[in-house]
C-alpha positions in Angstrom: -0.8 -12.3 1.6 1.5 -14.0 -1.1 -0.6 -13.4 -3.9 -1.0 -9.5 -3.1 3.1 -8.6 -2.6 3.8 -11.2 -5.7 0.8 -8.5 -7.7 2.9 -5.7 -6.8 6.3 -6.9 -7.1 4.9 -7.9 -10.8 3.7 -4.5 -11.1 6.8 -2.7 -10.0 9.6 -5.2 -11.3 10.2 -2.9 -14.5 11.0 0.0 -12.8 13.2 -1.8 -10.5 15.2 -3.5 -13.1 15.5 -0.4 -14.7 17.5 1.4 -11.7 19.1 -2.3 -10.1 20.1 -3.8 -13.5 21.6 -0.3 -14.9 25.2 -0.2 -15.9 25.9 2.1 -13.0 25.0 -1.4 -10.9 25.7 -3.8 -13.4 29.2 -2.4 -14.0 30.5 -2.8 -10.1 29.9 -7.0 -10.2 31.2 -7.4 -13.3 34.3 -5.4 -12.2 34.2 -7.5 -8.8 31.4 -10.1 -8.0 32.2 -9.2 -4.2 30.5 -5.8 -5.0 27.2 -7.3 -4.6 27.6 -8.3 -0.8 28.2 -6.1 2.3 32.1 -6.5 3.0 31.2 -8.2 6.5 29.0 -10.8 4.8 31.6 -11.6 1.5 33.6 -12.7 4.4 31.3 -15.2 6.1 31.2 -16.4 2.7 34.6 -16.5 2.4 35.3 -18.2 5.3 32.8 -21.1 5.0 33.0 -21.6 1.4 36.6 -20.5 0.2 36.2 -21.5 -3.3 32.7 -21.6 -4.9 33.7 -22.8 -8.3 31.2 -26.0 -8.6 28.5 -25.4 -5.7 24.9 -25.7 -5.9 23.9 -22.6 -4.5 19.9 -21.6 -4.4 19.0 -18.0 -3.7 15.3 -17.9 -2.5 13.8 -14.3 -3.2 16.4 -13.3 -5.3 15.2 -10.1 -6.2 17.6 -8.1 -8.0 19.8 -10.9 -8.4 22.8 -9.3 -8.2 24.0 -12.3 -5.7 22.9 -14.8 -7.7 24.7 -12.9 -10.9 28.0 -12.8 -8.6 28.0 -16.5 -7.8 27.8 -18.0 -11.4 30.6 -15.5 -12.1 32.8 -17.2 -9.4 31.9 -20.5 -11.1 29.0 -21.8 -9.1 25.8 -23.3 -10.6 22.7 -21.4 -9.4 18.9 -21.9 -8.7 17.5 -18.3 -8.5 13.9 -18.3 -7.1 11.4 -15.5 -6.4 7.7 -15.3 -6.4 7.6 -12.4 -9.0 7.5 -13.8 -12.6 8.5 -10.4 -13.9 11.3 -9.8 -11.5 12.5 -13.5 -12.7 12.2 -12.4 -16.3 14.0 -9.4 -16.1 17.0 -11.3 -14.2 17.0 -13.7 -17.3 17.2 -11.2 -19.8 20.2 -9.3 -17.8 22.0 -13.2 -17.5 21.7 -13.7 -21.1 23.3 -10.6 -22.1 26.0 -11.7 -20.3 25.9 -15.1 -21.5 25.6 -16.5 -17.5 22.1 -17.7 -18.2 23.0 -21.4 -18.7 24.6 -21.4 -15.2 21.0 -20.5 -13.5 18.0 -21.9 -13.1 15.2 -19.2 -12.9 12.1 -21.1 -10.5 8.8 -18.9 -10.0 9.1 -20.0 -6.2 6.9 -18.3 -2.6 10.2 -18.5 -0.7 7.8 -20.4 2.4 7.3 -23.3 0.4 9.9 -23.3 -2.6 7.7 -26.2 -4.8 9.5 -27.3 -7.7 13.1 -27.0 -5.5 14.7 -30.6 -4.6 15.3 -31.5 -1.2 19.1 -32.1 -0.1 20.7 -31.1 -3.0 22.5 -27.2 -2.4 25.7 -26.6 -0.6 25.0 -23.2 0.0 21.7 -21.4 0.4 21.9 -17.5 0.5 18.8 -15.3 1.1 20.1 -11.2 0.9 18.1 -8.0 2.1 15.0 -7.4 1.9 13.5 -10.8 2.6 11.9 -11.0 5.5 9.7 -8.5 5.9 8.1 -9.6 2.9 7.1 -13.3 4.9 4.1 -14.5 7.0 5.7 -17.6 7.8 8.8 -18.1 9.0 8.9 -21.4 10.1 7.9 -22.8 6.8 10.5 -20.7 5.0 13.3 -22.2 7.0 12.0 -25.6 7.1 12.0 -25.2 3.7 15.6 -24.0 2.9 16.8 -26.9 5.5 15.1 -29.4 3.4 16.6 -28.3 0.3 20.1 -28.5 1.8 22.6 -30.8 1.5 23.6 -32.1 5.0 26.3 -30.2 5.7 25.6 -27.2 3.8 25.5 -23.6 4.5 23.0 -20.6 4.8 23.6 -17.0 5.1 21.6 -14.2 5.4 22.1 -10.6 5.3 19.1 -8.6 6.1 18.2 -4.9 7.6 18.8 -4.8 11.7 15.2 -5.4 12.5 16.1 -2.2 15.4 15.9 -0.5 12.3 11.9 -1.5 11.8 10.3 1.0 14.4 11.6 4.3 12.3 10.0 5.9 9.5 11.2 7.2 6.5 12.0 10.5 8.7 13.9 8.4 11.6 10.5 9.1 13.9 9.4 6.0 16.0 6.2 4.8 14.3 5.9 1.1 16.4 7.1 -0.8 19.2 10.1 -3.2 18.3 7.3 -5.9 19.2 4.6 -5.0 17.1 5.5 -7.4 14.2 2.4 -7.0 11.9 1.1 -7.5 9.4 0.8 -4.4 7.7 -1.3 -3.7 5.4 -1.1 -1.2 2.3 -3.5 -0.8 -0.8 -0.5 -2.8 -2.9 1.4 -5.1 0.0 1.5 -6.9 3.5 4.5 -7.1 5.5 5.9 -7.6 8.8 8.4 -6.3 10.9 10.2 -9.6 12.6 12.6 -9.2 15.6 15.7 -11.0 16.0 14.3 -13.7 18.3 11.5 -14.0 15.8 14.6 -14.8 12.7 16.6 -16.5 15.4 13.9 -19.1 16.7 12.8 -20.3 13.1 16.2 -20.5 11.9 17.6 -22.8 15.0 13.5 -24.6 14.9 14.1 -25.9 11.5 16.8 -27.6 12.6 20.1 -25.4 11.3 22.7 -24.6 13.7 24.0 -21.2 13.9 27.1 -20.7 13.6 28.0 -17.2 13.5 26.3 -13.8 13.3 27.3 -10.1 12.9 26.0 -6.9 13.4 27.2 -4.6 11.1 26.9 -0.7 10.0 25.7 0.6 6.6 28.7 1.4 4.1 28.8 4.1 2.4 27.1 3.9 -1.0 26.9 7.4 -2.6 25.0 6.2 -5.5 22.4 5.0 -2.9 22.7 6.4 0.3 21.7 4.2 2.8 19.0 6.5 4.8 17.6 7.6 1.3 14.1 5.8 0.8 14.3 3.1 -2.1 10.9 5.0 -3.8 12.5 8.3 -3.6 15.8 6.9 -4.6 13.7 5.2 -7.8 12.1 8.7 -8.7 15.6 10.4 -8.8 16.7 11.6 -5.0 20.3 12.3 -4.5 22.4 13.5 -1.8 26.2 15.2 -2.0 29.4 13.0 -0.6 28.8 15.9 2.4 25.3 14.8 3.2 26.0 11.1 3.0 29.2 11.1 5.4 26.5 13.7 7.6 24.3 10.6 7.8 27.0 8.5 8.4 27.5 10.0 11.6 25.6 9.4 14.4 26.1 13.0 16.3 24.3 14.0 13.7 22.3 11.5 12.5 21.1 9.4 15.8 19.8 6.4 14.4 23.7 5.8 12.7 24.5 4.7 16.3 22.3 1.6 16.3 23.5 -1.5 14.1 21.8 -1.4 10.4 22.7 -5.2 8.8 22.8 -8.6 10.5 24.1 -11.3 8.8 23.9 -15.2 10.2 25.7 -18.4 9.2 24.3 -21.7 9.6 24.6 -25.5 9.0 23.0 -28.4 8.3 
């Protein structure tokens, strides 16, 4: 399952770069690394770690990177891993442009296992959205970020509400909230975990939960949360009008139900 998502991650990661590492993106953490975190989850940060200036921090599936570009700008020293070679590349080349690069190390890393990663060495472990539907194994992924945690140290995770995972792209119901997968496309495999699903591995591998919160989209008019990322990618838009419509749920039913959930633990 690995080795198909990491072949079409590798195949997609230019375009991605191209619309996630644009100035339009690029400009809003430079301007404020807080940017690149829902406003609920930059303060769980907050409150856990108050000052990050000198953490170890290791973000497995770091995607886009734009947390991992956000922590070295408020002086930590990060380990940025992903399965996708290309997506890591691309990350690298945005990092050296602005001279953070020599505050990362870029790992080529399947996010269940996380070879090459030591074991008790970060203070804070941060996996963002996105993540989990894209793993067959939860209990090996957060056995894995335990073991590479200090004692001590501290995970967060922001992810899509998995009550969100039975719509479609058209907000029609297309599962059952326990039909988890796998599902299977010509490119990818993924699932569609429920809380107790995230829950149960996280508090399994040993971490203890600390807090969570459910939270509601923000509003993003540059990328509207109810806007499919692929049509976002080949140019959709909406109007400010259209996005505060989907904002509310009178109009737009599915805005009732929570869309994030973000979860602090411990070592």
């Amino acid at each position: 399952m690995s080795d198909k998502n990491k072949v079409s991650w590798n195949n997609g990661a230019a375009k991605y770069s191209a619309f996630l590492h644009s100035e339009k993106f690029m400009n809003r953490i430079t301007a404020n690394p807080a940017n690149a975190f829902h406003s609920t989850t930059w303060e769980m940060i907050k409150t856990y770690i108050p000052d990050l200036k000198g953490k170890k921090i290791c973000v497995p599936s770091s995607g886009d990177n734009h947390a991992v570009f956000a922590f070295v700008m408020l002086g930590a020293h990060v380990t940025s891993c992903d399965i996708s070679e290309n997506q890591l590349a691309n990350a690298e080349r945005v990092a050296k442009e602005h001279g953070w690069d020599k505050s990362i190390n870029f790992i080529c890393a399947d996010t269940m296992k996380l070879d090459e990663v030591a074991s008790n060495t970060y203070d804070f472990v941060y996996t963002s959205n996105g993540v989990h539907v894209w793993i067959d194994n939860l209990p090996g992924m957060y056995k894995n970020i335990h073991r590479i945690m200090k004692l001590g140290g501290l995970y967060i995770m922001y992810e899509i509400h998995p009550f969100l995972r039975p719509f479609d792209d058209k907000l029609k119901i297309k599962k059952a909230y326990d039909k988890i997968g796998p599902y299977e496309s010509d490119e990818e495999i993924t699932f569609a975990w429920r809380v107790m699903d995230i829950m149960n591995a996280i508090l399994d591998s040993g971490l203890a939960v600390k807090h969570i919160e459910e939270m509601f989209a923000e509003k993003d008019y540059d990328w509207p949360f109810w806007i499919p990322f692929e049509d976002i990618l080949n140019g959709a838009t909406a109007t400010r009008e259209e996005v505060d419509t989907m904002h509310d749920w009178r109009n737009n039913p599915v805005a009732a139900l929570p869309n994030w959930i973000s979860i602090a633990a411990i070592k």
